[in-house]
mmCIF file of the protein (N, C-alpha, C, O) and its ligand, coordinates in Angstrom:
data_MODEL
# 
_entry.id   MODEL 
# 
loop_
_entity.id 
_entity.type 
_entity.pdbx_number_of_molecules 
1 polymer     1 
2 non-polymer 1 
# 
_entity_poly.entity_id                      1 
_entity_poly.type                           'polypeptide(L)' 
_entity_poly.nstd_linkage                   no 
_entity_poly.nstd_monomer                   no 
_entity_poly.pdbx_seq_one_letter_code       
;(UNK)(UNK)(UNK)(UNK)(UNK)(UNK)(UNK)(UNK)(UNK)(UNK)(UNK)(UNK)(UNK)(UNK)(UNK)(UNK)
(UNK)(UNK)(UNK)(UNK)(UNK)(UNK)(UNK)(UNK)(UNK)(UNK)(UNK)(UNK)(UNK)(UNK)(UNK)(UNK)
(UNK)(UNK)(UNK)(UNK)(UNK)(UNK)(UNK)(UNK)(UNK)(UNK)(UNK)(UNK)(UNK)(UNK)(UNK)(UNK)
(UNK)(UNK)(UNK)(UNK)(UNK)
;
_entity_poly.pdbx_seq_one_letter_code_can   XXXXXXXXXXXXXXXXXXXXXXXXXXXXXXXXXXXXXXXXXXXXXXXXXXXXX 
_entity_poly.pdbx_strand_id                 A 
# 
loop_
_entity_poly_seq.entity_id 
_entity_poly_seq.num 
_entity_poly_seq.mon_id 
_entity_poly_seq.hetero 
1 1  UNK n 
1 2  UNK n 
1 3  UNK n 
1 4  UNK n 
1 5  UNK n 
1 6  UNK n 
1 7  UNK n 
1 8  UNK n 
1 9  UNK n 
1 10 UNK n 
1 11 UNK n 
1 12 UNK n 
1 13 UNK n 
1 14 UNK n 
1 15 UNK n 
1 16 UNK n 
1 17 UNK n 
1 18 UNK n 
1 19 UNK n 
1 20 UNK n 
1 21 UNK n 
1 22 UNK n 
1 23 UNK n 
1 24 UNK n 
1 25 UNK n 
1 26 UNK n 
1 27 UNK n 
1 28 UNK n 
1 29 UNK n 
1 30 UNK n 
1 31 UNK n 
1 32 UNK n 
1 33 UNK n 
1 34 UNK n 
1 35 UNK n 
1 36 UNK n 
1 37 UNK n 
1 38 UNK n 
1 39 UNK n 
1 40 UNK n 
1 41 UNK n 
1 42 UNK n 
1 43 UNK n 
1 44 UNK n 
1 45 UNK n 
1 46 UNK n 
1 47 UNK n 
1 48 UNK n 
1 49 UNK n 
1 50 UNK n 
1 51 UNK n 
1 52 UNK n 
1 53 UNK n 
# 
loop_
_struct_asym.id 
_struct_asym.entity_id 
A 1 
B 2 
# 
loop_
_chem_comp.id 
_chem_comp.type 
_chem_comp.mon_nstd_flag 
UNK 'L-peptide linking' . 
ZN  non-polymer         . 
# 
_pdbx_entity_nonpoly.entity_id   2 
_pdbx_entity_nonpoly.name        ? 
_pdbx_entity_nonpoly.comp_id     ZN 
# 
_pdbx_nonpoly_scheme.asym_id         B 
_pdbx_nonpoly_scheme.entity_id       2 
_pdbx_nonpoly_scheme.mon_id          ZN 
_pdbx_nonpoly_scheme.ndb_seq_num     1 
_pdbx_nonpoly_scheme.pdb_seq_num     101 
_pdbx_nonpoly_scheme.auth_seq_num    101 
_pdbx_nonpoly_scheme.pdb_mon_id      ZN 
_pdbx_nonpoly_scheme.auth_mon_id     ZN 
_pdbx_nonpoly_scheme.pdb_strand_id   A 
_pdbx_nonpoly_scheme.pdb_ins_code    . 
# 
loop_
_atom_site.group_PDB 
_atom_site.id 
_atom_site.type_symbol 
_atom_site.label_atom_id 
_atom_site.label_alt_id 
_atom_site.label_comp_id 
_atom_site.label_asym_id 
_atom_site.label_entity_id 
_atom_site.label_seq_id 
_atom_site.pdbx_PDB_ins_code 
_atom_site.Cartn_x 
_atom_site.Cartn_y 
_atom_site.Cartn_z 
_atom_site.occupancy 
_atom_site.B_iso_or_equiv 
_atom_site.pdbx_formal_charge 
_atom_site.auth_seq_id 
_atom_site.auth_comp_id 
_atom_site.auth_asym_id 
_atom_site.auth_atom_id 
_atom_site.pdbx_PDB_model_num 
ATOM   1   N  N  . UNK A 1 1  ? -28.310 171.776 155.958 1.00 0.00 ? 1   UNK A N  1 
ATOM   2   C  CA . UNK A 1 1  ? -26.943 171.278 156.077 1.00 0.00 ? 1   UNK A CA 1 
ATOM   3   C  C  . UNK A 1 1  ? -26.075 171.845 154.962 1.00 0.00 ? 1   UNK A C  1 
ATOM   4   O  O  . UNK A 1 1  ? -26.407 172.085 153.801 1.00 0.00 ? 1   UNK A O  1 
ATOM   5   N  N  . UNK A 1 2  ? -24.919 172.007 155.541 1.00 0.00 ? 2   UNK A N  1 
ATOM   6   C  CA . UNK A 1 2  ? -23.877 172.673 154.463 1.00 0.00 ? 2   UNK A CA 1 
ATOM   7   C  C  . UNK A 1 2  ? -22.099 171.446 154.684 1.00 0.00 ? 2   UNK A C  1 
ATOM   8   O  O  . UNK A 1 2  ? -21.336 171.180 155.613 1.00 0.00 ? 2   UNK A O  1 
ATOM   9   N  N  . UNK A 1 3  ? -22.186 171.167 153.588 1.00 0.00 ? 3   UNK A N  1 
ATOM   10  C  CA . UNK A 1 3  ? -21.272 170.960 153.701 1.00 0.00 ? 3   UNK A CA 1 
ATOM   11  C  C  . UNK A 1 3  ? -19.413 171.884 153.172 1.00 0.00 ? 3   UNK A C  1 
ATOM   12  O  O  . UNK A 1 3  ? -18.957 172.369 152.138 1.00 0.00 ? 3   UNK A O  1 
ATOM   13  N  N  . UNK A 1 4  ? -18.984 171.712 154.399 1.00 0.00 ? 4   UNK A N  1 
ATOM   14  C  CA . UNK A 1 4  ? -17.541 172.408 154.261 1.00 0.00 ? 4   UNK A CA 1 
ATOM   15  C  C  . UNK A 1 4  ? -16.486 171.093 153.749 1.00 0.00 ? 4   UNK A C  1 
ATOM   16  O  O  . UNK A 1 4  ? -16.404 169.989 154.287 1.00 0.00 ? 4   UNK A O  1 
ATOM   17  N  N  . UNK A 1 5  ? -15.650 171.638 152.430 1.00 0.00 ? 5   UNK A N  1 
ATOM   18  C  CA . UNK A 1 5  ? -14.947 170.854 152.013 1.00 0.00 ? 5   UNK A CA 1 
ATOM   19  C  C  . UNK A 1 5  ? -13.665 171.379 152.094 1.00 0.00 ? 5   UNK A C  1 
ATOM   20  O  O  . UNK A 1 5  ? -13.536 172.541 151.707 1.00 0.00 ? 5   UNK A O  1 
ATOM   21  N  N  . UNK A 1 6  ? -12.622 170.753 152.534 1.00 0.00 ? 6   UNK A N  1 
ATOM   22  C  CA . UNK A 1 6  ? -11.145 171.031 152.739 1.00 0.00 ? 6   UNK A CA 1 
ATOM   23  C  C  . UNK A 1 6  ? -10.587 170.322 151.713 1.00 0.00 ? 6   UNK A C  1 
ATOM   24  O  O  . UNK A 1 6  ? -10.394 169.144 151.411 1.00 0.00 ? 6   UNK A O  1 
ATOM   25  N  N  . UNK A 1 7  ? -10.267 172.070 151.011 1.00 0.00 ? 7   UNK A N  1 
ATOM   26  C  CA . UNK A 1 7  ? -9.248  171.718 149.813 1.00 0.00 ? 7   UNK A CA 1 
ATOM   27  C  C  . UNK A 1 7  ? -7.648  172.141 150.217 1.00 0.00 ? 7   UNK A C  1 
ATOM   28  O  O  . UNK A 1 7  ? -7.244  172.736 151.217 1.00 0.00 ? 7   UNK A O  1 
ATOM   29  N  N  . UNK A 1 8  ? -6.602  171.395 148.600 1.00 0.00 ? 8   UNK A N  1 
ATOM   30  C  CA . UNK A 1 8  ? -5.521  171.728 149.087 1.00 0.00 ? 8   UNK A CA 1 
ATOM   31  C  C  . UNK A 1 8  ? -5.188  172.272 148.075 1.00 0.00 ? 8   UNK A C  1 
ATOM   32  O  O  . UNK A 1 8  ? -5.315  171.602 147.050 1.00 0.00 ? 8   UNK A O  1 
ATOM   33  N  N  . UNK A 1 9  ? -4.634  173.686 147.947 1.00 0.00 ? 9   UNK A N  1 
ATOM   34  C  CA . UNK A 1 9  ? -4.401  173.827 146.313 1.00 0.00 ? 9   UNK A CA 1 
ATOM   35  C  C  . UNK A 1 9  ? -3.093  172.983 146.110 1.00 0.00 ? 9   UNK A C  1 
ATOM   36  O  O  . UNK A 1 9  ? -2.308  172.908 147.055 1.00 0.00 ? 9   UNK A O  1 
ATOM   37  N  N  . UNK A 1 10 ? -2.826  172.364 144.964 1.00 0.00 ? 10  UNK A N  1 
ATOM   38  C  CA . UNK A 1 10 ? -1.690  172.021 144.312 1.00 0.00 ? 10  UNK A CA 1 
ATOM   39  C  C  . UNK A 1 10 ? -0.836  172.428 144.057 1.00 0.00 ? 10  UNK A C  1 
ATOM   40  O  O  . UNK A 1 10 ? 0.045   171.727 143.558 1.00 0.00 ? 10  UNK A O  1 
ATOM   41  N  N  . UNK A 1 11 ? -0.648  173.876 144.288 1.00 0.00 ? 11  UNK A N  1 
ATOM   42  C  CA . UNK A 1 11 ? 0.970   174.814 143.173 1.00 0.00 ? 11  UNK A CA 1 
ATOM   43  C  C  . UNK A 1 11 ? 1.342   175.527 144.763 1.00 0.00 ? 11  UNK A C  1 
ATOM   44  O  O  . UNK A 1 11 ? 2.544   175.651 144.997 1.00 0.00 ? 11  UNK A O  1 
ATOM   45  N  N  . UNK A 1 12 ? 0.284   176.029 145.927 1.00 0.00 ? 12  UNK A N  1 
ATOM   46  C  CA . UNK A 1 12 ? 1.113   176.900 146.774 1.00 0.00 ? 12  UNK A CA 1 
ATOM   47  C  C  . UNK A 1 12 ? 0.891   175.715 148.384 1.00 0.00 ? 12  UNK A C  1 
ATOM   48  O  O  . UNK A 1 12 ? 1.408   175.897 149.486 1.00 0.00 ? 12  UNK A O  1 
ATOM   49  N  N  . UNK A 1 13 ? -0.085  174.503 147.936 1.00 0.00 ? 13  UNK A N  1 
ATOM   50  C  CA . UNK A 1 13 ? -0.503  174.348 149.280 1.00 0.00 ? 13  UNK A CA 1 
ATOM   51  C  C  . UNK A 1 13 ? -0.866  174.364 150.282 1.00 0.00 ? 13  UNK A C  1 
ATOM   52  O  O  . UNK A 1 13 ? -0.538  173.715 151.275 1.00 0.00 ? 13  UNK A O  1 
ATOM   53  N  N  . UNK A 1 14 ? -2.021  175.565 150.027 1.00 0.00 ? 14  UNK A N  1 
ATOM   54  C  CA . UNK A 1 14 ? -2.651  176.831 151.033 1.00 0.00 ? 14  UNK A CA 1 
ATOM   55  C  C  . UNK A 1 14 ? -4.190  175.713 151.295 1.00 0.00 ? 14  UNK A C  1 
ATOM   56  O  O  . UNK A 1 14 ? -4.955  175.286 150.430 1.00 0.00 ? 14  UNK A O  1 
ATOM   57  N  N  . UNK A 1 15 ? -4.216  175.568 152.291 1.00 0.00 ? 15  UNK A N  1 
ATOM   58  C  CA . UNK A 1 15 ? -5.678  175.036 153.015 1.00 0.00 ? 15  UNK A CA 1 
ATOM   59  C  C  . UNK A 1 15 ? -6.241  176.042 152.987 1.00 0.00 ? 15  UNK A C  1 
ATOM   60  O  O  . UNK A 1 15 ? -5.746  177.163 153.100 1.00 0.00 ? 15  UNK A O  1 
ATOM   61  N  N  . UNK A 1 16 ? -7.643  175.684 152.792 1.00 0.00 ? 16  UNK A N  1 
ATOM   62  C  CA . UNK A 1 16 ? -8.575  176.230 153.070 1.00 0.00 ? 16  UNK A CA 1 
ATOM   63  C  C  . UNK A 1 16 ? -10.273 175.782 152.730 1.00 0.00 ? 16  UNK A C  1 
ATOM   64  O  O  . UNK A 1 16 ? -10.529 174.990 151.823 1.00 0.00 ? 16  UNK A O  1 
ATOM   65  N  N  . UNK A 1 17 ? -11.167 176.296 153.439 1.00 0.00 ? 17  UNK A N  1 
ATOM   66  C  CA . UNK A 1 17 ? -12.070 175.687 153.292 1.00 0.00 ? 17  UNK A CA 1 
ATOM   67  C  C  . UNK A 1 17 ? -13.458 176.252 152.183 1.00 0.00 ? 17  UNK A C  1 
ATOM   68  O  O  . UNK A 1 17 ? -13.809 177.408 151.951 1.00 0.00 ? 17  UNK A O  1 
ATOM   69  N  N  . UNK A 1 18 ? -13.964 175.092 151.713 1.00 0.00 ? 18  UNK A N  1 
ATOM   70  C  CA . UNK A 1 18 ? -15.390 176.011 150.274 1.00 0.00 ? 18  UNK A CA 1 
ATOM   71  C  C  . UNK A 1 18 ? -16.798 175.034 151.249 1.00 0.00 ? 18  UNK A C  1 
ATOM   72  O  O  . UNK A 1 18 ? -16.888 173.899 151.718 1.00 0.00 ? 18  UNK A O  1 
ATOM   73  N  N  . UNK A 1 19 ? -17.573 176.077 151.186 1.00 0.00 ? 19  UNK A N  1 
ATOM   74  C  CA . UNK A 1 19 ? -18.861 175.639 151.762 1.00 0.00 ? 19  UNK A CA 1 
ATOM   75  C  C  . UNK A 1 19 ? -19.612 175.441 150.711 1.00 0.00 ? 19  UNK A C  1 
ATOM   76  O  O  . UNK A 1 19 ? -19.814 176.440 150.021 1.00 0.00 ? 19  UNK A O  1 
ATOM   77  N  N  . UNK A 1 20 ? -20.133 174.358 150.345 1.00 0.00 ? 20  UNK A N  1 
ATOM   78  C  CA . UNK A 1 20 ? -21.128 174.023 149.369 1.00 0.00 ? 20  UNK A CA 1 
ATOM   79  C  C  . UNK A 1 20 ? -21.761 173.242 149.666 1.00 0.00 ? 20  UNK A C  1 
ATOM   80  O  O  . UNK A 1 20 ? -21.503 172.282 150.392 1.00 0.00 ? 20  UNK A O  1 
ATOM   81  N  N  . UNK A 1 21 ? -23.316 173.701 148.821 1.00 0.00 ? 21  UNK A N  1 
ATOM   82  C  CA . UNK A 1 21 ? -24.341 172.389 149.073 1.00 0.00 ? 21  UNK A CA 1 
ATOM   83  C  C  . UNK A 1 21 ? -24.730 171.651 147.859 1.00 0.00 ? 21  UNK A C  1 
ATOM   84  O  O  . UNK A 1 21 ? -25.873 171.458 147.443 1.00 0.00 ? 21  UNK A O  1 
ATOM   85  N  N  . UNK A 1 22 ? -23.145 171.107 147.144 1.00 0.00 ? 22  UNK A N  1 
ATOM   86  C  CA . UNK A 1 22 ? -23.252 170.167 146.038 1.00 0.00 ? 22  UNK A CA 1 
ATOM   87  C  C  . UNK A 1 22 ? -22.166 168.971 146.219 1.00 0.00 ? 22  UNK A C  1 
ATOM   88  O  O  . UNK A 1 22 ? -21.139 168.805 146.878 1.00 0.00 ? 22  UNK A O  1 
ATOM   89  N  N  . UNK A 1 23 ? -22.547 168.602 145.755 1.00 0.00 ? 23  UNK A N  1 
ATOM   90  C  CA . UNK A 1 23 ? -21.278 167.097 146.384 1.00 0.00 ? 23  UNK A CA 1 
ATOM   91  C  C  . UNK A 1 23 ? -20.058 167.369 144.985 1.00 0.00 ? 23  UNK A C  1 
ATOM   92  O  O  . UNK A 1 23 ? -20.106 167.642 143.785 1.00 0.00 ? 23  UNK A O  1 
ATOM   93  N  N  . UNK A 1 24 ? -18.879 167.056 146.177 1.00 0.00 ? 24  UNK A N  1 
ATOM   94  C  CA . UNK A 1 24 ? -17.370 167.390 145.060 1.00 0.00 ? 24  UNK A CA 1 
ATOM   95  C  C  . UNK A 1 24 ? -16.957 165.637 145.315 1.00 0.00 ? 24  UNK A C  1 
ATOM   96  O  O  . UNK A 1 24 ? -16.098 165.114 144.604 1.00 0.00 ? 24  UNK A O  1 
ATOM   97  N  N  . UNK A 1 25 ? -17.555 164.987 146.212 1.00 0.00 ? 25  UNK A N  1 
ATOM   98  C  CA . UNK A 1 25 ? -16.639 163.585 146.648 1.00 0.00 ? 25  UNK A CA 1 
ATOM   99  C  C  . UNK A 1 25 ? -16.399 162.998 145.553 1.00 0.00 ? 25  UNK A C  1 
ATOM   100 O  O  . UNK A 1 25 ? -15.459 162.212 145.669 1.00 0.00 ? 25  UNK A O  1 
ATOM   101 N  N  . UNK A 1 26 ? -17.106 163.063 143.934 1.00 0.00 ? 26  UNK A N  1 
ATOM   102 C  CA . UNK A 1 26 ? -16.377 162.446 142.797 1.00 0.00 ? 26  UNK A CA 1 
ATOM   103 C  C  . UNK A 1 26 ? -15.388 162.901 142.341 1.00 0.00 ? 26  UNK A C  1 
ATOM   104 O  O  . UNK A 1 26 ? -14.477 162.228 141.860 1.00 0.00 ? 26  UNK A O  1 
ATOM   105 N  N  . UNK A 1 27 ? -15.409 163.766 142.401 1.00 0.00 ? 27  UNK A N  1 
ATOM   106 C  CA . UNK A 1 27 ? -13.926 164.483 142.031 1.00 0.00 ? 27  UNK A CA 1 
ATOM   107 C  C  . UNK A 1 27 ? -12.807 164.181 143.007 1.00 0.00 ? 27  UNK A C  1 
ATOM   108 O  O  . UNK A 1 27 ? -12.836 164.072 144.232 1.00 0.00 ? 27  UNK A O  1 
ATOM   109 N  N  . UNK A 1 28 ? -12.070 164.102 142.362 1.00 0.00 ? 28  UNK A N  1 
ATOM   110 C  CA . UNK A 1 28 ? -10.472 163.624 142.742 1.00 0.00 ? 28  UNK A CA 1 
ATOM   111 C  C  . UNK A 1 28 ? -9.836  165.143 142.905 1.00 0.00 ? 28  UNK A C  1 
ATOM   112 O  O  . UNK A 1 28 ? -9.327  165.359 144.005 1.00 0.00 ? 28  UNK A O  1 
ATOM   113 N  N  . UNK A 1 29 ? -9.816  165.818 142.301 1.00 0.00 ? 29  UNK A N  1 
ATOM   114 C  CA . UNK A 1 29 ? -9.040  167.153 141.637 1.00 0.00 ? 29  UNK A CA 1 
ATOM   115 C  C  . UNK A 1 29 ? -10.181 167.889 141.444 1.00 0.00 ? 29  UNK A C  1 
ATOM   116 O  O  . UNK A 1 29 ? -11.111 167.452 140.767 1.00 0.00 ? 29  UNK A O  1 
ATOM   117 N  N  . UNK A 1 30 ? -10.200 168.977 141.979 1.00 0.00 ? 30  UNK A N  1 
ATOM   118 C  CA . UNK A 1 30 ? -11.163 170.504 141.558 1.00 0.00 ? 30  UNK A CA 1 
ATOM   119 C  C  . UNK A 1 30 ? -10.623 171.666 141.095 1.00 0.00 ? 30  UNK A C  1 
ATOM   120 O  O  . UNK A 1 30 ? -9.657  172.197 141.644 1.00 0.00 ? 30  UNK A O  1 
ATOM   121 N  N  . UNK A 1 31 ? -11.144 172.086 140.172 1.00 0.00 ? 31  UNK A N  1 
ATOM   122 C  CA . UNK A 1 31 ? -10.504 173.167 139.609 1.00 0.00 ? 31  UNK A CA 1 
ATOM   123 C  C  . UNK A 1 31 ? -10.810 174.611 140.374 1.00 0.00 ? 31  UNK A C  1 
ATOM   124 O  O  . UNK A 1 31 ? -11.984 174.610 140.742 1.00 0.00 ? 31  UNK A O  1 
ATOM   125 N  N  . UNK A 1 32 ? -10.296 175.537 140.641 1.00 0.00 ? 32  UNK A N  1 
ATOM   126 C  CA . UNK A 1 32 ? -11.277 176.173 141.430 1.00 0.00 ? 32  UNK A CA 1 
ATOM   127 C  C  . UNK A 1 32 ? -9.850  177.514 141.460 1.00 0.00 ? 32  UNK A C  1 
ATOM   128 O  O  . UNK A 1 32 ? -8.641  177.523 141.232 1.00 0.00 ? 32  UNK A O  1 
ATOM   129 N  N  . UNK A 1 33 ? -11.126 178.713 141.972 1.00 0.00 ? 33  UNK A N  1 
ATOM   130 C  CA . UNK A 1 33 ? -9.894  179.884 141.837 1.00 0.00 ? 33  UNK A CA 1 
ATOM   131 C  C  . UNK A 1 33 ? -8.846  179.888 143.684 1.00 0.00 ? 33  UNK A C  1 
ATOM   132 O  O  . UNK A 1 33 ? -9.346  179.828 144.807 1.00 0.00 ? 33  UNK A O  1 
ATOM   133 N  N  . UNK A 1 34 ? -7.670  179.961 143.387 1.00 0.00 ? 34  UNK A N  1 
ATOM   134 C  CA . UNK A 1 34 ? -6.862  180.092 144.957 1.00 0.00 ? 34  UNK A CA 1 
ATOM   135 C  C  . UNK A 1 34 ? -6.668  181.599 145.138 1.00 0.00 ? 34  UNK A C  1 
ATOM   136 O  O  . UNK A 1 34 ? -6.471  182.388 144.214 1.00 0.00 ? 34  UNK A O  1 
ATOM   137 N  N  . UNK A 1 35 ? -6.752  181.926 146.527 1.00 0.00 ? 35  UNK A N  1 
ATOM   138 C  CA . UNK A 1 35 ? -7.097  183.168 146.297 1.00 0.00 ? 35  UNK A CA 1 
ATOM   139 C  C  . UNK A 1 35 ? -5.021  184.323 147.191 1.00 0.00 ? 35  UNK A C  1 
ATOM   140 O  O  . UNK A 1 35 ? -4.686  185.434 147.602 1.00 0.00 ? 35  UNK A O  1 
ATOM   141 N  N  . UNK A 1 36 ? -4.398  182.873 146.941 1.00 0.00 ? 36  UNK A N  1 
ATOM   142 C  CA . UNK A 1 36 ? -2.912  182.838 147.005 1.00 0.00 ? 36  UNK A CA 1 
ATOM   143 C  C  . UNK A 1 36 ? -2.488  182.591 145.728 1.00 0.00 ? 36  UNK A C  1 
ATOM   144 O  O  . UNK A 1 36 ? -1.779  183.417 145.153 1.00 0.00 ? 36  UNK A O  1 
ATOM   145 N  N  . UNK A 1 37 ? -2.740  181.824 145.336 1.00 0.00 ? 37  UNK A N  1 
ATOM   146 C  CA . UNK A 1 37 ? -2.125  182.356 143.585 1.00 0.00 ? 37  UNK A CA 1 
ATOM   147 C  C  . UNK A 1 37 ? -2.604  183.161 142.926 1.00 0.00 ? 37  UNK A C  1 
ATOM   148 O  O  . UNK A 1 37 ? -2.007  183.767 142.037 1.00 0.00 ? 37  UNK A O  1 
ATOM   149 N  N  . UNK A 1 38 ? -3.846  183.325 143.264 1.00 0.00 ? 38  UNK A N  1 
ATOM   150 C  CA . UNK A 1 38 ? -4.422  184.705 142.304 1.00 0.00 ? 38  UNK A CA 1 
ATOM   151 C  C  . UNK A 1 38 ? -4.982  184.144 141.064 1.00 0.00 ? 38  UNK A C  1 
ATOM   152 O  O  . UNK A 1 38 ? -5.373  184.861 140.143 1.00 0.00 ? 38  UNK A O  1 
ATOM   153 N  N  . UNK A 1 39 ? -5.024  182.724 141.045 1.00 0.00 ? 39  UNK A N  1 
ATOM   154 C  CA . UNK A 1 39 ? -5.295  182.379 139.860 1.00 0.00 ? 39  UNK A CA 1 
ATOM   155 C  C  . UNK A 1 39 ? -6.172  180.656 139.786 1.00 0.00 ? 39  UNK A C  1 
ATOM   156 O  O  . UNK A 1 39 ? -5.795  179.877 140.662 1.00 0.00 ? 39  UNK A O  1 
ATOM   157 N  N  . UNK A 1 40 ? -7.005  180.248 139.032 1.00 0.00 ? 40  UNK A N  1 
ATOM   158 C  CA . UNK A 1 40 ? -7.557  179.039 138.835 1.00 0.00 ? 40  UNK A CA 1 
ATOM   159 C  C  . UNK A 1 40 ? -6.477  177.932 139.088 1.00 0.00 ? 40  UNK A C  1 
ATOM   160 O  O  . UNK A 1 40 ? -5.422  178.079 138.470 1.00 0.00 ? 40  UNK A O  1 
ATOM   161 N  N  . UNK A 1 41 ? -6.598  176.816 139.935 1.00 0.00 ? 41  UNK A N  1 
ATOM   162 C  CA . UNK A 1 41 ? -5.671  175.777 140.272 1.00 0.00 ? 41  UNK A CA 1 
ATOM   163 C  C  . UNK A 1 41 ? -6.277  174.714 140.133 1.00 0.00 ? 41  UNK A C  1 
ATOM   164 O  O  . UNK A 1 41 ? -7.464  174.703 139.806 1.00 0.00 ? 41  UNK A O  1 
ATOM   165 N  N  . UNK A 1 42 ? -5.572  173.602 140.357 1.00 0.00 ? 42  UNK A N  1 
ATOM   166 C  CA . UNK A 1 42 ? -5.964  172.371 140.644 1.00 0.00 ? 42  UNK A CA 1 
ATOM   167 C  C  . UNK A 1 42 ? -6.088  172.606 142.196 1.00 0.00 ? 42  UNK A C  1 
ATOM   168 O  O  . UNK A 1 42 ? -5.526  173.515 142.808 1.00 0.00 ? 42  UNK A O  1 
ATOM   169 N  N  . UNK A 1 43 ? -7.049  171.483 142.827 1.00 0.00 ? 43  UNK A N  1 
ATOM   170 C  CA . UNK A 1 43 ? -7.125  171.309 144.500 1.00 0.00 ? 43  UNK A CA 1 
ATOM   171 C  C  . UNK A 1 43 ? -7.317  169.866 144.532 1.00 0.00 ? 43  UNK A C  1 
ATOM   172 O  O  . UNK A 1 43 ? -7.712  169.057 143.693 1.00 0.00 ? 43  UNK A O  1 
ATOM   173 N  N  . UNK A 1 44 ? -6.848  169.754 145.975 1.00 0.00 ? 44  UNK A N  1 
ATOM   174 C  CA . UNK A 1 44 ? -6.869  168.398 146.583 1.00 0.00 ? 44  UNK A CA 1 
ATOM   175 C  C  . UNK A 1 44 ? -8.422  168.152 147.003 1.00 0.00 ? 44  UNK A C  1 
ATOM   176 O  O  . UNK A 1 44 ? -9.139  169.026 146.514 1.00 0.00 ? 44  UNK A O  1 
ATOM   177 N  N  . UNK A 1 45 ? -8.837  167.592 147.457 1.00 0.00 ? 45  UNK A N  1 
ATOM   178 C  CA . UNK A 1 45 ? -9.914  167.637 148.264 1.00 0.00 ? 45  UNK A CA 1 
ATOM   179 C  C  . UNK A 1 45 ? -9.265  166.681 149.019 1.00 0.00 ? 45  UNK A C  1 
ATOM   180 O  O  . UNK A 1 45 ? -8.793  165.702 148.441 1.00 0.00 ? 45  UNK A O  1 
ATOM   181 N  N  . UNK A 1 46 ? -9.105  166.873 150.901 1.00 0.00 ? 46  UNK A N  1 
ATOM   182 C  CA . UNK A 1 46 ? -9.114  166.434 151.588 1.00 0.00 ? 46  UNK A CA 1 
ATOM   183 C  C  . UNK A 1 46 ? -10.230 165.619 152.535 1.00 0.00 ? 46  UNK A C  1 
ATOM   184 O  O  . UNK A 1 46 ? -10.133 164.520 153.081 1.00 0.00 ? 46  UNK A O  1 
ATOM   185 N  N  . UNK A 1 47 ? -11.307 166.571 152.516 1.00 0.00 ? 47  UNK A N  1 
ATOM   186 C  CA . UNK A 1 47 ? -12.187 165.815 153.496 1.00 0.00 ? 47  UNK A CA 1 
ATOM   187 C  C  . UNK A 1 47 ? -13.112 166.802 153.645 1.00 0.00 ? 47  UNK A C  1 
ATOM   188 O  O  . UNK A 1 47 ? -12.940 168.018 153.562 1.00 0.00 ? 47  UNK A O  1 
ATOM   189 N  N  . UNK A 1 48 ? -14.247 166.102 153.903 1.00 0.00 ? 48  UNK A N  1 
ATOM   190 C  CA . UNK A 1 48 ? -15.252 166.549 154.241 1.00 0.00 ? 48  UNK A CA 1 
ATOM   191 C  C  . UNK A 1 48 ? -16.047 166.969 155.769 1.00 0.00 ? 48  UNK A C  1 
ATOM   192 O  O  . UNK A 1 48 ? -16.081 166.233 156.754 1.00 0.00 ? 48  UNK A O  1 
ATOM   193 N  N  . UNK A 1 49 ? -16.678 168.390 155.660 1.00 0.00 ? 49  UNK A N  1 
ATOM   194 C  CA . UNK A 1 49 ? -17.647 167.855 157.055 1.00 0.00 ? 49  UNK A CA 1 
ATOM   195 C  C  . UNK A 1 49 ? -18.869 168.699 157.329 1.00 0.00 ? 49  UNK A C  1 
ATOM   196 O  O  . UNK A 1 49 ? -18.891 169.898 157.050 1.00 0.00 ? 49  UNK A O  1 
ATOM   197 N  N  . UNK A 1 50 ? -19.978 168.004 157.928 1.00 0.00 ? 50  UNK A N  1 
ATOM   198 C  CA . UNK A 1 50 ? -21.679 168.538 157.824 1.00 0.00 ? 50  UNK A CA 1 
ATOM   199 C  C  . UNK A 1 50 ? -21.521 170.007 158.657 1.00 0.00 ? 50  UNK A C  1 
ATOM   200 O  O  . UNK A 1 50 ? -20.667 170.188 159.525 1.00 0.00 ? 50  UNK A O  1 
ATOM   201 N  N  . UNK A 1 51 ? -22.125 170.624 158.392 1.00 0.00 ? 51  UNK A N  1 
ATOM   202 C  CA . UNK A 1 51 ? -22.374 171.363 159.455 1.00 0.00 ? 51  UNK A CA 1 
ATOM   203 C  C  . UNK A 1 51 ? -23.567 172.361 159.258 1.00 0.00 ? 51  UNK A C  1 
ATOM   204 O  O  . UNK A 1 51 ? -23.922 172.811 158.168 1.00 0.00 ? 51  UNK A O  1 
ATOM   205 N  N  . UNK A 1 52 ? -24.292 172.718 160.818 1.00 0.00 ? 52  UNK A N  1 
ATOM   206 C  CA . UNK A 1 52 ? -25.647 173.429 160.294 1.00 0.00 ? 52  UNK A CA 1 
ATOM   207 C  C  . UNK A 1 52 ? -25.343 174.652 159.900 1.00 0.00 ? 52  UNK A C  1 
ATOM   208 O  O  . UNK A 1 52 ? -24.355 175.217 160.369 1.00 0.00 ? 52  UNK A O  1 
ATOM   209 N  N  . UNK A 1 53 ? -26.464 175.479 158.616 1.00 0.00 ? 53  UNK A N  1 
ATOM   210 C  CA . UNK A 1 53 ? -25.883 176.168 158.044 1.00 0.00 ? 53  UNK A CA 1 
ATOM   211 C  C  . UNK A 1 53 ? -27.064 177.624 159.082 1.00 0.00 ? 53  UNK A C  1 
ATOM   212 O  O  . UNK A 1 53 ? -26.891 178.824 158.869 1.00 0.00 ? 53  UNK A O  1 
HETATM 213 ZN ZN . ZN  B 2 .  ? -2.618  178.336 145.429 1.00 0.00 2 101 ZN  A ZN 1 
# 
């Protein structure tokens, strides 16, 4: 199982999705690189979902 997490960046608002098999649900805010700003952001995390990998 993989989970796909829907982030939101904070500065351009570009969705998009990070496949990981580590849990982000404590995090409120992820730091992470946007690949529309070109640069490390804050992200939303919207939501989660399983899927086979
Ligand atoms: Zn961005």
């Amino acid at each position: 199982m993989v989970t796909v997490w829907r982030m939101r960046c904070s500065d351009c608002k570009t969705e998009w999705e990070l496949r990981a098999s580590f849990d982000l649900s404590t995090f409120k805010t992820f730091y992470h690189y946007c690949r529309t700003c070109k640069k490390n952001t804050f992200h939303e995390i919207l939501g989660r979902e399983e899927i086979e990998a």
